[in-house]
N, CA, C, O and CB atoms as a CASP TS submission, in Angstrom:
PFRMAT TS
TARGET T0000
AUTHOR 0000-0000-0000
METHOD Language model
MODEL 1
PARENT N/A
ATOM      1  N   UNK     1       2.764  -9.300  22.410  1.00  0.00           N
ATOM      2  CA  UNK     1       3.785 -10.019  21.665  1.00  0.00           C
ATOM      3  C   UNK     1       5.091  -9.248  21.812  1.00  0.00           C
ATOM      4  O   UNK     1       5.019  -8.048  21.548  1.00  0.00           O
ATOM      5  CB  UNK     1       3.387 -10.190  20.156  1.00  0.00           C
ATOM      6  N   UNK     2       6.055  -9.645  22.120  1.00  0.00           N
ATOM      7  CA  UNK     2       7.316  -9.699  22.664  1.00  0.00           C
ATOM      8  C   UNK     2       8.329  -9.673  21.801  1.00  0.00           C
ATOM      9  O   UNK     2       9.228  -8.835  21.857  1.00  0.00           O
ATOM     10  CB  UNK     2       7.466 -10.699  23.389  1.00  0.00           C
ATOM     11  N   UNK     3       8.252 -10.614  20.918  1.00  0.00           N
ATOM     12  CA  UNK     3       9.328 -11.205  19.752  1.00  0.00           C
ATOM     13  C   UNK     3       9.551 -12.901  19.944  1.00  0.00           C
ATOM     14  O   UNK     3       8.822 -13.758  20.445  1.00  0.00           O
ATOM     15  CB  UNK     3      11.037 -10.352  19.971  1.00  0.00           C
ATOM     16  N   UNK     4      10.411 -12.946  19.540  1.00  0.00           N
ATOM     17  CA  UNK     4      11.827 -12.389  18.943  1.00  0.00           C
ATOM     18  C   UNK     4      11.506 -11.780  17.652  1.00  0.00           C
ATOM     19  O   UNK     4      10.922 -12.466  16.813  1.00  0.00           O
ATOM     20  CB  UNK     4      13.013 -13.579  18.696  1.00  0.00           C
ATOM     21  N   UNK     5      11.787 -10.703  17.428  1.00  0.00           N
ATOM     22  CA  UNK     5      11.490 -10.311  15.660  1.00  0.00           C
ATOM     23  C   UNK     5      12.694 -10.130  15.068  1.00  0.00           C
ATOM     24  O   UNK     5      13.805  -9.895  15.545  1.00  0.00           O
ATOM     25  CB  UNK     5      10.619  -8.842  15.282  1.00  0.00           C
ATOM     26  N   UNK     6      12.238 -10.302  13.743  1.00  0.00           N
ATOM     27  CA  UNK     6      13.943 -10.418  12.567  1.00  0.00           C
ATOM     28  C   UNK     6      13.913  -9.167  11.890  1.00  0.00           C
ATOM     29  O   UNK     6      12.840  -8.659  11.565  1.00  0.00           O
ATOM     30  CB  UNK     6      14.025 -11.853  11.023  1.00  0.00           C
ATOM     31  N   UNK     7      14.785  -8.742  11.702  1.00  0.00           N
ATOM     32  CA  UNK     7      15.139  -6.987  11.102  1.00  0.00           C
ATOM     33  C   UNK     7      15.022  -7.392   9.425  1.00  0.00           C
ATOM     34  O   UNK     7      15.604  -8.368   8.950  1.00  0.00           O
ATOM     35  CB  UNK     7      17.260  -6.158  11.631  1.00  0.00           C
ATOM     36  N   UNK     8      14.368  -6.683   8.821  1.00  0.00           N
ATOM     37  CA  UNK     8      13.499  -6.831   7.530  1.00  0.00           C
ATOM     38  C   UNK     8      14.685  -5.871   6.664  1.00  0.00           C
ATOM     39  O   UNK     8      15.184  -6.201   5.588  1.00  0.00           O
ATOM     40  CB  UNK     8      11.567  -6.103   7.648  1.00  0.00           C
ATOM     41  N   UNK     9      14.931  -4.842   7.289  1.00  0.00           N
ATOM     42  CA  UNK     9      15.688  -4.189   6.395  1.00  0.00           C
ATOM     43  C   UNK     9      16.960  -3.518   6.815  1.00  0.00           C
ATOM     44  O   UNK     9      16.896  -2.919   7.888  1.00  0.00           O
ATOM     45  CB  UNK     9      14.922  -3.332   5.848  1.00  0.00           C
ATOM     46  N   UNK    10      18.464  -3.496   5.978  1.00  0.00           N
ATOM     47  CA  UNK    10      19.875  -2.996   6.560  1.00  0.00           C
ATOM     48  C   UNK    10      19.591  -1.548   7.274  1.00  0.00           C
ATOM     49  O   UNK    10      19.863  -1.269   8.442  1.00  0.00           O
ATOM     50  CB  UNK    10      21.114  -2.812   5.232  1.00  0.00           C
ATOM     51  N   UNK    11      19.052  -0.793   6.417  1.00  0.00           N
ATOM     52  CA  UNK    11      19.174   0.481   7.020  1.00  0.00           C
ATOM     53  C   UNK    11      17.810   1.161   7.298  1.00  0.00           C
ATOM     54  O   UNK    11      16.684   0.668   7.230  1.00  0.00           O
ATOM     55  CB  UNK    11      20.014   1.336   6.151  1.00  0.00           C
ATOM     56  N   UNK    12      18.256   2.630   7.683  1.00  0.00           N
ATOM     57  CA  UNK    12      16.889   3.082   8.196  1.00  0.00           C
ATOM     58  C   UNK    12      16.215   3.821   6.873  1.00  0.00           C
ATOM     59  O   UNK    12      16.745   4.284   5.863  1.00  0.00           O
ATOM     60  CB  UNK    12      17.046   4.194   9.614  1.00  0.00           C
ATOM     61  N   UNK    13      14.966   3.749   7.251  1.00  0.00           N
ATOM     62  CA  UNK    13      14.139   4.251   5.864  1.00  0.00           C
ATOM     63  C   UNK    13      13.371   5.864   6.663  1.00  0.00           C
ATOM     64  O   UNK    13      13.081   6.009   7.851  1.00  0.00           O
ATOM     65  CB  UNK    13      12.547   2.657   5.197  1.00  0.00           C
ATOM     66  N   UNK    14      13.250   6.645   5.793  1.00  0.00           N
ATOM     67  CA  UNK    14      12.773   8.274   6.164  1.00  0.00           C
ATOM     68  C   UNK    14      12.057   8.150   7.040  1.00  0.00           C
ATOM     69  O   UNK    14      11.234   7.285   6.740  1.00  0.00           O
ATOM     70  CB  UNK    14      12.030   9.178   5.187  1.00  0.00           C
ATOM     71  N   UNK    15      11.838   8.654   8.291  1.00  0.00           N
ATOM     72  CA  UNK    15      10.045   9.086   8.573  1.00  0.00           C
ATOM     73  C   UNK    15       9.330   9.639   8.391  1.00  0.00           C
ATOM     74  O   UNK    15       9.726  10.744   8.022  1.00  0.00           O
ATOM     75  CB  UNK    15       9.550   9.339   9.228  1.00  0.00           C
ATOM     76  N   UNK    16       8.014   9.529   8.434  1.00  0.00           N
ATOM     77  CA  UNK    16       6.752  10.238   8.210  1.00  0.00           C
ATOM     78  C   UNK    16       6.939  11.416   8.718  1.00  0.00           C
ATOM     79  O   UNK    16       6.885  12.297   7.860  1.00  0.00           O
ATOM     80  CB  UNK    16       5.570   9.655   8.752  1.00  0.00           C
ATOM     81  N   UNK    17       7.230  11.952  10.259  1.00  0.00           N
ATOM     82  CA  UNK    17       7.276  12.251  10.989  1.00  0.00           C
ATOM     83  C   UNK    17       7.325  12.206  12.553  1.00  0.00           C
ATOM     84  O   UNK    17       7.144  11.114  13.092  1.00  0.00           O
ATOM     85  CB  UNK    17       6.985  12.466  10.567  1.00  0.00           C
ATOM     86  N   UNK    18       7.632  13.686  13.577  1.00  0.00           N
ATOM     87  CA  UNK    18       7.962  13.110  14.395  1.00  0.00           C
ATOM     88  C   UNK    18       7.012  13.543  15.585  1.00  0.00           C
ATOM     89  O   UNK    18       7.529  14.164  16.514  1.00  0.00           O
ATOM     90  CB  UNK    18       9.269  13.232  14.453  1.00  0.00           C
ATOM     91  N   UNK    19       5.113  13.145  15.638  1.00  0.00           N
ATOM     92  CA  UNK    19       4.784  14.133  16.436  1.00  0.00           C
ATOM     93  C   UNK    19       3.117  13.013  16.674  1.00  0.00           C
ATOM     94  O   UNK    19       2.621  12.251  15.844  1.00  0.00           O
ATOM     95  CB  UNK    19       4.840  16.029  15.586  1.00  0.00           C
ATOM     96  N   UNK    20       2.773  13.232  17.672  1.00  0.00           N
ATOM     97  CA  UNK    20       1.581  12.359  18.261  1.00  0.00           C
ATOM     98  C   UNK    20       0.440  12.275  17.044  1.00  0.00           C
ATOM     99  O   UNK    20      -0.525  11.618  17.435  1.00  0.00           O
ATOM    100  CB  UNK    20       0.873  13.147  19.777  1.00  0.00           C
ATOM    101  N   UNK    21       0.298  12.719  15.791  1.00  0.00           N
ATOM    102  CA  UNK    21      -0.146  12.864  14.621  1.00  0.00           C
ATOM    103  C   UNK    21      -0.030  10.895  13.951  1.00  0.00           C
ATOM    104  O   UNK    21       0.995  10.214  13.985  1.00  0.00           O
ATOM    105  CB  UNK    21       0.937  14.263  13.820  1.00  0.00           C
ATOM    106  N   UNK    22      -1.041  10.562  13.560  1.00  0.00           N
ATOM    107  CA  UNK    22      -1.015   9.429  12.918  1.00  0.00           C
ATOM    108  C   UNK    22      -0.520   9.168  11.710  1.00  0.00           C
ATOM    109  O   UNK    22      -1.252   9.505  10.779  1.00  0.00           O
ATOM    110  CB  UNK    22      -1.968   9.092  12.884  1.00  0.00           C
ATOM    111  N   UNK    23       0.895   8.477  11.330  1.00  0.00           N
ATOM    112  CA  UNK    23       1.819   8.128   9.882  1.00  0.00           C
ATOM    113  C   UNK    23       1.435   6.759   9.328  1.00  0.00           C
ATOM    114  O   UNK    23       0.755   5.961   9.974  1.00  0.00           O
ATOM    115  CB  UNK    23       3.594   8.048  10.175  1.00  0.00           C
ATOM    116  N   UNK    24       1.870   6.541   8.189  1.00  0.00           N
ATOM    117  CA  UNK    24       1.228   5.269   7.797  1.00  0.00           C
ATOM    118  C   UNK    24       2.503   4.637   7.092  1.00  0.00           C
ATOM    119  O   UNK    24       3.443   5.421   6.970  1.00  0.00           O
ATOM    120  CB  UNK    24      -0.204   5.442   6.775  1.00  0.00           C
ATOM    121  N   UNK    25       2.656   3.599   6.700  1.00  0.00           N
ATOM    122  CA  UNK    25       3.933   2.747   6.357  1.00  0.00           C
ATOM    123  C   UNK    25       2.977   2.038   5.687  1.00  0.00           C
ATOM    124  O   UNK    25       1.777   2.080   5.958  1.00  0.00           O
ATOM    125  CB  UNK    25       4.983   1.957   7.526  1.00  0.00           C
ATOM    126  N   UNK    26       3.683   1.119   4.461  1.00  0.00           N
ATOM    127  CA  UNK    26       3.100   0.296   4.011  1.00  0.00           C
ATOM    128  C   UNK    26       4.538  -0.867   3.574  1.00  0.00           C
ATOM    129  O   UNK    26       5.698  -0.692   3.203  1.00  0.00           O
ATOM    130  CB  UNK    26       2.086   0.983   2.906  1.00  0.00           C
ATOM    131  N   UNK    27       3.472  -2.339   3.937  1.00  0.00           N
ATOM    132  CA  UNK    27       4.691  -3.209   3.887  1.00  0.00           C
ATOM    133  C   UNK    27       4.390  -4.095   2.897  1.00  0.00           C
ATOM    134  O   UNK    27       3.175  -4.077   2.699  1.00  0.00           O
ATOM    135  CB  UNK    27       5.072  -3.935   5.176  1.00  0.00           C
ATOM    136  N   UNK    28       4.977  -4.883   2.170  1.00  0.00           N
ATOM    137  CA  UNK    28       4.440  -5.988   1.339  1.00  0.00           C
ATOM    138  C   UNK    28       5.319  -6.976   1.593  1.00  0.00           C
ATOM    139  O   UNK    28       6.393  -6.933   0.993  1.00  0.00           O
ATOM    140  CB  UNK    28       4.301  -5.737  -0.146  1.00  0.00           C
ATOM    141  N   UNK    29       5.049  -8.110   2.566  1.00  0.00           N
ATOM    142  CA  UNK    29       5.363  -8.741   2.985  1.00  0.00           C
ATOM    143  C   UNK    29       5.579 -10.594   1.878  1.00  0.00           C
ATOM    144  O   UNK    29       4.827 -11.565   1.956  1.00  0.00           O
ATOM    145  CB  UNK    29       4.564  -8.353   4.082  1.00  0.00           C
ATOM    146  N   UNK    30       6.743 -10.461   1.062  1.00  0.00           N
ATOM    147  CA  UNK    30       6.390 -11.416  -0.256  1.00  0.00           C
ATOM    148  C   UNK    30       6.941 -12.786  -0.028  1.00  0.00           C
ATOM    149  O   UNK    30       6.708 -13.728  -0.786  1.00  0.00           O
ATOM    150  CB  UNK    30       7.070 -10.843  -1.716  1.00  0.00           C
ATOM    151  N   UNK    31       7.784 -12.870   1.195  1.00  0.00           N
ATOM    152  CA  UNK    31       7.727 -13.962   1.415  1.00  0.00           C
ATOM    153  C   UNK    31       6.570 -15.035   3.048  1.00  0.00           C
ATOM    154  O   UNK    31       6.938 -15.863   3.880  1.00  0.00           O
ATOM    155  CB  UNK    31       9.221 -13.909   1.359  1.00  0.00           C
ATOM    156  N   UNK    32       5.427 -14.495   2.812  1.00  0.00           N
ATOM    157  CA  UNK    32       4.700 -14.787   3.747  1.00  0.00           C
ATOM    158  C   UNK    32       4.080 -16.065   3.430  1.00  0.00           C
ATOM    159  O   UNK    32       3.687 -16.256   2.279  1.00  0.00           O
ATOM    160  CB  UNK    32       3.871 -13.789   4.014  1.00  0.00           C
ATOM    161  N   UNK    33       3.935 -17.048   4.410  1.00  0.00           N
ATOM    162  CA  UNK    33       3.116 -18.614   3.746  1.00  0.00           C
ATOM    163  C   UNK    33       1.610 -18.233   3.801  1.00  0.00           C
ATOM    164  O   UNK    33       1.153 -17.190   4.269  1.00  0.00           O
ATOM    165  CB  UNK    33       3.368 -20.319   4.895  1.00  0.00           C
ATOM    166  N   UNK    34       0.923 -19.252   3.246  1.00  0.00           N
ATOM    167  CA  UNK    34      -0.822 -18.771   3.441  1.00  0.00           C
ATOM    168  C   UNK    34      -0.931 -19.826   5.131  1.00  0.00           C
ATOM    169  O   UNK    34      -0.115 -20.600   5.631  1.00  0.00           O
ATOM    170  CB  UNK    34      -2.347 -19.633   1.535  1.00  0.00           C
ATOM    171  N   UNK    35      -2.037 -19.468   5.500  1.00  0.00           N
ATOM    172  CA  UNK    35      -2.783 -19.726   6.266  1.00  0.00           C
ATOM    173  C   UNK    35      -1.778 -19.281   7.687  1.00  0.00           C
ATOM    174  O   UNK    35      -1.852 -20.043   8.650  1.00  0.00           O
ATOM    175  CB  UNK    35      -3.338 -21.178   5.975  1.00  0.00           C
ATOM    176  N   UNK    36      -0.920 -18.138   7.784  1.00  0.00           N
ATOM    177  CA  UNK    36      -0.291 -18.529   9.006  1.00  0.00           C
ATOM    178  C   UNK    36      -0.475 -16.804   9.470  1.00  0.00           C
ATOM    179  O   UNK    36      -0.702 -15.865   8.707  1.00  0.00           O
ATOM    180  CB  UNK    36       1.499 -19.384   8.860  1.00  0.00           C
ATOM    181  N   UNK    37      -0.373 -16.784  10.300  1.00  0.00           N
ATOM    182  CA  UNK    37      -0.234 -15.212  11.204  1.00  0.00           C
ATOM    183  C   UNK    37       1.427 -14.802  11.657  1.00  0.00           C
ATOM    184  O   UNK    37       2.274 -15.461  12.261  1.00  0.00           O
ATOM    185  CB  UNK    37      -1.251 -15.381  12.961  1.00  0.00           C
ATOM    186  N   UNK    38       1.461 -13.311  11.032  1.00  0.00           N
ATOM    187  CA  UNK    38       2.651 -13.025  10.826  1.00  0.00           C
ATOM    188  C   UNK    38       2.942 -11.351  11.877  1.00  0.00           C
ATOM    189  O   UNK    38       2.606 -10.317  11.299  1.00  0.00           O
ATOM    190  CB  UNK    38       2.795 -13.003   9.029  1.00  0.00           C
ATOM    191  N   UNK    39       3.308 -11.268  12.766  1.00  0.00           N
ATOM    192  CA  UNK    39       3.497  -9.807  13.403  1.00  0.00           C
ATOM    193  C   UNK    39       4.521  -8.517  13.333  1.00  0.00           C
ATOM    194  O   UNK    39       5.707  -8.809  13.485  1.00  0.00           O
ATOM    195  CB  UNK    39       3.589 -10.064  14.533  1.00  0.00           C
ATOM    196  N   UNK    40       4.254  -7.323  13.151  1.00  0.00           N
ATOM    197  CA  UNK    40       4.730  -6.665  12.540  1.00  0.00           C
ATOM    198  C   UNK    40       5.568  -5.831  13.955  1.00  0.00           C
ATOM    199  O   UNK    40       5.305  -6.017  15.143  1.00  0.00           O
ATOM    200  CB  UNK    40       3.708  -6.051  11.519  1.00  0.00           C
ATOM    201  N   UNK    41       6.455  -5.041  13.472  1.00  0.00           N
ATOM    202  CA  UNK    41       6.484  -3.739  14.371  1.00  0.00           C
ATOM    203  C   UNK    41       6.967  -2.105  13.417  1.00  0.00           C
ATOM    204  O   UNK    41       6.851  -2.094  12.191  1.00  0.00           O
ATOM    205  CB  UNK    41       7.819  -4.151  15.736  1.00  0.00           C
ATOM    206  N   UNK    42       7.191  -1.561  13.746  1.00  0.00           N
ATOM    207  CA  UNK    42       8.482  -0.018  12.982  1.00  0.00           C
ATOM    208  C   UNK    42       8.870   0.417  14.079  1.00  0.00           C
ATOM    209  O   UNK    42       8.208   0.984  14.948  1.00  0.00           O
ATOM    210  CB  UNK    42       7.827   1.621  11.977  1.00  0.00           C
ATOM    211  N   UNK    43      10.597   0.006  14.052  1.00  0.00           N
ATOM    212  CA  UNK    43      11.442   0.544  15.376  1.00  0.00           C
ATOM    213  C   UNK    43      11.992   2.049  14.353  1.00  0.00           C
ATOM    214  O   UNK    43      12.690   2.188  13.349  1.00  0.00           O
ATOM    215  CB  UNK    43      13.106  -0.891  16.112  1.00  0.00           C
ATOM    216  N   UNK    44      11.354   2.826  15.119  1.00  0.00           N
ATOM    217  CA  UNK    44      12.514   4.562  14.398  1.00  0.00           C
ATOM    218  C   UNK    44      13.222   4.937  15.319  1.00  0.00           C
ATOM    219  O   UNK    44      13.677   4.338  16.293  1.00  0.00           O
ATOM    220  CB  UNK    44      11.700   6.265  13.954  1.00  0.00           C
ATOM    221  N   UNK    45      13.355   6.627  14.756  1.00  0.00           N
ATOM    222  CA  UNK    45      14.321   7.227  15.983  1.00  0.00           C
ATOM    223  C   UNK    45      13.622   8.428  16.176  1.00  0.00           C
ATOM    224  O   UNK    45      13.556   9.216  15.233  1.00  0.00           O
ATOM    225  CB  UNK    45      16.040   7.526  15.656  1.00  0.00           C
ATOM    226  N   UNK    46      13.062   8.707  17.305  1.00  0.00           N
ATOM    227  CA  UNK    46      12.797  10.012  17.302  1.00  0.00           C
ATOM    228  C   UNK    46      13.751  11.268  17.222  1.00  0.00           C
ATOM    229  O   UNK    46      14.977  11.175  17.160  1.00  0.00           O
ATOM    230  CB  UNK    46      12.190  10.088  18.261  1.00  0.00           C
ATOM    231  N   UNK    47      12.700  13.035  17.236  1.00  0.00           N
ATOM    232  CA  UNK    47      13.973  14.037  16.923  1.00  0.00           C
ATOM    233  C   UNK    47      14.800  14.057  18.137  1.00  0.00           C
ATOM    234  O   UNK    47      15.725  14.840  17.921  1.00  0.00           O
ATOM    235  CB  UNK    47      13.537  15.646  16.556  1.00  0.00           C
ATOM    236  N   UNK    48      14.915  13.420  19.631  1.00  0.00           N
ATOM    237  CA  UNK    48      15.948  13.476  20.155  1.00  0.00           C
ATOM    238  C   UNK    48      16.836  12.269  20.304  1.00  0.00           C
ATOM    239  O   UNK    48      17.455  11.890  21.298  1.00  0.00           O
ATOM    240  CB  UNK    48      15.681  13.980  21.128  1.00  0.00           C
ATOM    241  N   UNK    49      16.768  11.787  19.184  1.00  0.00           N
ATOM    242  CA  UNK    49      17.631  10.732  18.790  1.00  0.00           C
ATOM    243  C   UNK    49      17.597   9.339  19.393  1.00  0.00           C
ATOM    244  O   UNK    49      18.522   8.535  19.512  1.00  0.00           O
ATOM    245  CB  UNK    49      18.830  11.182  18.961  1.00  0.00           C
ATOM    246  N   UNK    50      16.407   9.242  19.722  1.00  0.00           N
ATOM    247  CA  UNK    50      16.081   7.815  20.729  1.00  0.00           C
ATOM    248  C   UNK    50      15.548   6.856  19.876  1.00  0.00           C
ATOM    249  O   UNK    50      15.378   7.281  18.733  1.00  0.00           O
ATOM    250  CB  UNK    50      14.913   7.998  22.023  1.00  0.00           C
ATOM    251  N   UNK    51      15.291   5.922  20.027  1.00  0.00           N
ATOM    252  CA  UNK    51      14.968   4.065  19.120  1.00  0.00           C
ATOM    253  C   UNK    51      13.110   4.458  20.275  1.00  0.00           C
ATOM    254  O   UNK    51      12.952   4.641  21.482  1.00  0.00           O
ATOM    255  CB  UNK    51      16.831   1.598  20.066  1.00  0.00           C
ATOM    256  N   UNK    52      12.259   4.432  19.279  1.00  0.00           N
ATOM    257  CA  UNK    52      10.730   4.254  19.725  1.00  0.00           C
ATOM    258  C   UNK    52      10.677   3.311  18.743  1.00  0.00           C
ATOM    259  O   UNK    52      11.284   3.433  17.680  1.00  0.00           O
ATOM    260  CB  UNK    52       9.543   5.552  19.675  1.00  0.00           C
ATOM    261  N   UNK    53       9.876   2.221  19.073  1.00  0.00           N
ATOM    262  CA  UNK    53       9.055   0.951  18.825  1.00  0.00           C
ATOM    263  C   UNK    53       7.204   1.119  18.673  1.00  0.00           C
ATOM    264  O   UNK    53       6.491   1.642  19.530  1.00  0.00           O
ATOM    265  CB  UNK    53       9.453  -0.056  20.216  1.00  0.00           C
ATOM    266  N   UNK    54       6.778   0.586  17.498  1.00  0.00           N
ATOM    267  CA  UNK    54       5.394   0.946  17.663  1.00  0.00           C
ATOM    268  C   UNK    54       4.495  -0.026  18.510  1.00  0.00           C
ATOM    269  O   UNK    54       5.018  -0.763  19.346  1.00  0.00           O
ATOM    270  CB  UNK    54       4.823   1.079  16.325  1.00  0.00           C
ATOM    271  N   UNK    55       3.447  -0.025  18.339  1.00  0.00           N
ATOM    272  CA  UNK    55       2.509  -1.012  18.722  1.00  0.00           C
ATOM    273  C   UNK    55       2.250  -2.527  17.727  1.00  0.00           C
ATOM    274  O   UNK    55       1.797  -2.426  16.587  1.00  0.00           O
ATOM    275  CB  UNK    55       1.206  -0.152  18.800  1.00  0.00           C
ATOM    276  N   UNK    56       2.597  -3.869  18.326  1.00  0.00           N
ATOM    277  CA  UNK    56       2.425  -4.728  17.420  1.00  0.00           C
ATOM    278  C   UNK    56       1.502  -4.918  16.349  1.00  0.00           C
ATOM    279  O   UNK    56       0.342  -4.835  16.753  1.00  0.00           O
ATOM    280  CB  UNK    56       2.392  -5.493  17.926  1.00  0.00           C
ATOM    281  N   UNK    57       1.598  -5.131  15.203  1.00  0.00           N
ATOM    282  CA  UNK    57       0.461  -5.176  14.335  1.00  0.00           C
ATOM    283  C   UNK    57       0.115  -6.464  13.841  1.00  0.00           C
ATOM    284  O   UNK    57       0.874  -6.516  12.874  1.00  0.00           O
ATOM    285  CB  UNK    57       0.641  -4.352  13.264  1.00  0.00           C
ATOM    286  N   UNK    58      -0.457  -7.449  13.840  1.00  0.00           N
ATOM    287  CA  UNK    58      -0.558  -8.517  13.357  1.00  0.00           C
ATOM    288  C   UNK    58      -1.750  -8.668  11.929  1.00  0.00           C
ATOM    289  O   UNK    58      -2.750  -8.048  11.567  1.00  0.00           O
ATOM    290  CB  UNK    58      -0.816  -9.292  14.588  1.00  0.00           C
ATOM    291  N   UNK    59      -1.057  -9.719  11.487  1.00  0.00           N
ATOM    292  CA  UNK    59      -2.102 -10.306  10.046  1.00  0.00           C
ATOM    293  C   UNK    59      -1.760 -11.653   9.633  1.00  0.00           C
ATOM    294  O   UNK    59      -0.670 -12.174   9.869  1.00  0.00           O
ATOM    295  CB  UNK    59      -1.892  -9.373   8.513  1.00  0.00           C
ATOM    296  N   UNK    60      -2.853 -12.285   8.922  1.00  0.00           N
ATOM    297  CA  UNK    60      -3.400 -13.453   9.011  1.00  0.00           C
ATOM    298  C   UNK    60      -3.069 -13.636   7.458  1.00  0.00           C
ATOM    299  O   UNK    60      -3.216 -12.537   6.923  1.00  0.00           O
ATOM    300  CB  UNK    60      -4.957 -13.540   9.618  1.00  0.00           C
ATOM    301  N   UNK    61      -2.723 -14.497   6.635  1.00  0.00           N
ATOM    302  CA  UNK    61      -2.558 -14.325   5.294  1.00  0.00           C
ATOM    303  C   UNK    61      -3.407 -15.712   4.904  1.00  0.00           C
ATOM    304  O   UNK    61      -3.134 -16.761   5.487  1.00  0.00           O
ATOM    305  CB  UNK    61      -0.883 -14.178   4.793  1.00  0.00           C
ATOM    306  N   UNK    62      -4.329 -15.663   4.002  1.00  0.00           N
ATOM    307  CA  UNK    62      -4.996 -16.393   3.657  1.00  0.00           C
ATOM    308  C   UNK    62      -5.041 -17.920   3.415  1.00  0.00           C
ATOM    309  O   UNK    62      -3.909 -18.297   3.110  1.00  0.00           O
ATOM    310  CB  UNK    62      -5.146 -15.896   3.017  1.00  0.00           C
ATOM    311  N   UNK    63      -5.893 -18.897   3.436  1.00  0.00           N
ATOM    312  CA  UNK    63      -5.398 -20.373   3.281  1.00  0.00           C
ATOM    313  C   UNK    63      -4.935 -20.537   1.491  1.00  0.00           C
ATOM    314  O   UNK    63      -4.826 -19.455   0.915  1.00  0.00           O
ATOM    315  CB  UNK    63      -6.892 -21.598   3.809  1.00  0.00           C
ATOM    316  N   UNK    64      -4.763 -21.365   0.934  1.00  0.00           N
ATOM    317  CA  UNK    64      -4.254 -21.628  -0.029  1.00  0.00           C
ATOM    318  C   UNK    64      -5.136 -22.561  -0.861  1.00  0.00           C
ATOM    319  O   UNK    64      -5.803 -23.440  -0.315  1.00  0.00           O
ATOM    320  CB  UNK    64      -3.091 -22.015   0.286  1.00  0.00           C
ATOM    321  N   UNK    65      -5.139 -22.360  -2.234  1.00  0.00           N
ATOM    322  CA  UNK    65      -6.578 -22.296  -2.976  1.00  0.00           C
ATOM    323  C   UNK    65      -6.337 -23.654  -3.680  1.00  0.00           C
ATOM    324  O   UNK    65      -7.193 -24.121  -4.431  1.00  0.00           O
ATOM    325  CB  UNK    65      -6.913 -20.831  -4.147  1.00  0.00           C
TER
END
C-alpha cells in the first residue's frame, strides 16, 4: 500500500527512539466507520535528520451492531 495517506497530525510528536530496537505508538483512531479497513503509517526523522517511513499497518474496524 502506497497511499495516498492524509497527515493526522500538525506537528511532530517525540520519538521512542532512534535504533533497530522495537518502539510502540499507540493511535486511537475516533473517527473510523465500522465495517471498513483503515491503513496506518509513522513518518519520523531519524538522528541524522532524515524523514523514515514505517511499514504499513492495517485494521479492520468492526461491523455495526
Amino acid at each position: 500500500m502506497s497511499g495516498p495517506f492524509i497527515r493526522l497530525n500538525g506537528v511532530a510528536l517525540p520519538a521512542y527512539g532512534d535504533s533497530d530496537s522495537d518502539t510502540g505508538y499507540l493511535y486511537v483512531d475516533d473517527k473510523a466507520r465500522p465495517n471498513r479497513r483503515y491503513y496506518y503509517l509513522v513518518e519520523g526523522i531519524n538522528s541524522l535528520g532524515l524523514f523514515e517511513r514505517s511499514h504499513v499497518a492495517s485494521a479492520r474496524t468492526l461491523p455495526e451492531r
